[in-house]
C-alpha positions, 0 to 999 in steps of 0.5 A: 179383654185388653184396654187401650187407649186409641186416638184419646178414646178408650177400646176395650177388645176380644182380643189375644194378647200376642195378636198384632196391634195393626189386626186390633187397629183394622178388624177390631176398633175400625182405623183402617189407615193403618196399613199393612204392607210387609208384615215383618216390621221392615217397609213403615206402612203400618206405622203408629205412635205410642206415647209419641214414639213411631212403631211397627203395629204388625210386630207389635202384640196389642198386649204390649201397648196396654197403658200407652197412648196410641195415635193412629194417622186419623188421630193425628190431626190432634196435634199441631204437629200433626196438623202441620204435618198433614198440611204440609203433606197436601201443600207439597201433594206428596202422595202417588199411590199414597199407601204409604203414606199413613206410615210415613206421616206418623213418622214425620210427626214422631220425628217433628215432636222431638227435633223441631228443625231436623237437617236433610240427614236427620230427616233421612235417618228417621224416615229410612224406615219407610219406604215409599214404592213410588219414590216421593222422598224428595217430596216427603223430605221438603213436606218434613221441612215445610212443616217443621216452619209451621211447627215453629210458630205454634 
């Protein structure tokens, strides 16, 4: 049994400790926005936070997050930044297909929660993990910059 701590709410679940977090997220606790897309940590859709850092659950064993705060993307309206985030994420309609967008979004935040006005570059560097089939980048980026002006006023 491992014990983890998922959007404030304690799990325990059956699971091996070297299996994905994204497998426990989805099949075992049920927060199924976490996506998966490649499976090998390079394309961001199944981006979580841990204690507030963005991280790839599909390369990430649940054993490894024992003790750390996990936020998923339906945990991540529990904070301002998170709101402001998803707010401005509806304001700009960022999303096309929208798969990847749980992945980009929790990066967004990770991002906003340590550098509350990032230039265009710094948004480009810590989203550049995440990669968006439909190409919204420009929308993503402006969504970022929308949302770090709400973030300022908290």
């Amino acid at each position: 049994m491992i014990e983890l701590s998922i959007n404030g709410a304690s799990h325990r679940v059956d699971a091996p400790a070297d299996m994905p977090l994204l497998w426990v997220l989805r099949d075992l606790v049920g927060a199924t926005g976490t996506k998966f897309g490649c499976g090998r940590g390079l394309c961001g859709a199944c981006t979580v936070l841990a204690d507030g850092e963005a991280i790839r659950s599909c390369q990430t064993p649940a054993e490894d997050v024992k003790g750390r705060k996990i936020t998923t993307v339906e945990g991540a309206a529990s904070s301002g930044v998170g709101r402001a985030v998803r707010a401005s994420w509806q304001e700009i309609d960022v999303p096309q297909c929208g798969y990847c967008q749980p992945g980009q979004i929790m990066s967004a935040i990770a991002l906003l929660s340590r550098n509350q006005s990032p230039s265009d570059a710094q948004i480009d560097d810590a989203m550049a993990g995440n990669v968006c089939r439909c190409g919204t980048y420009r929308r993503i980026r402006a969504a970022i910059h929308q949302a770090a002006k709400q973030t300022a006023k908290l």
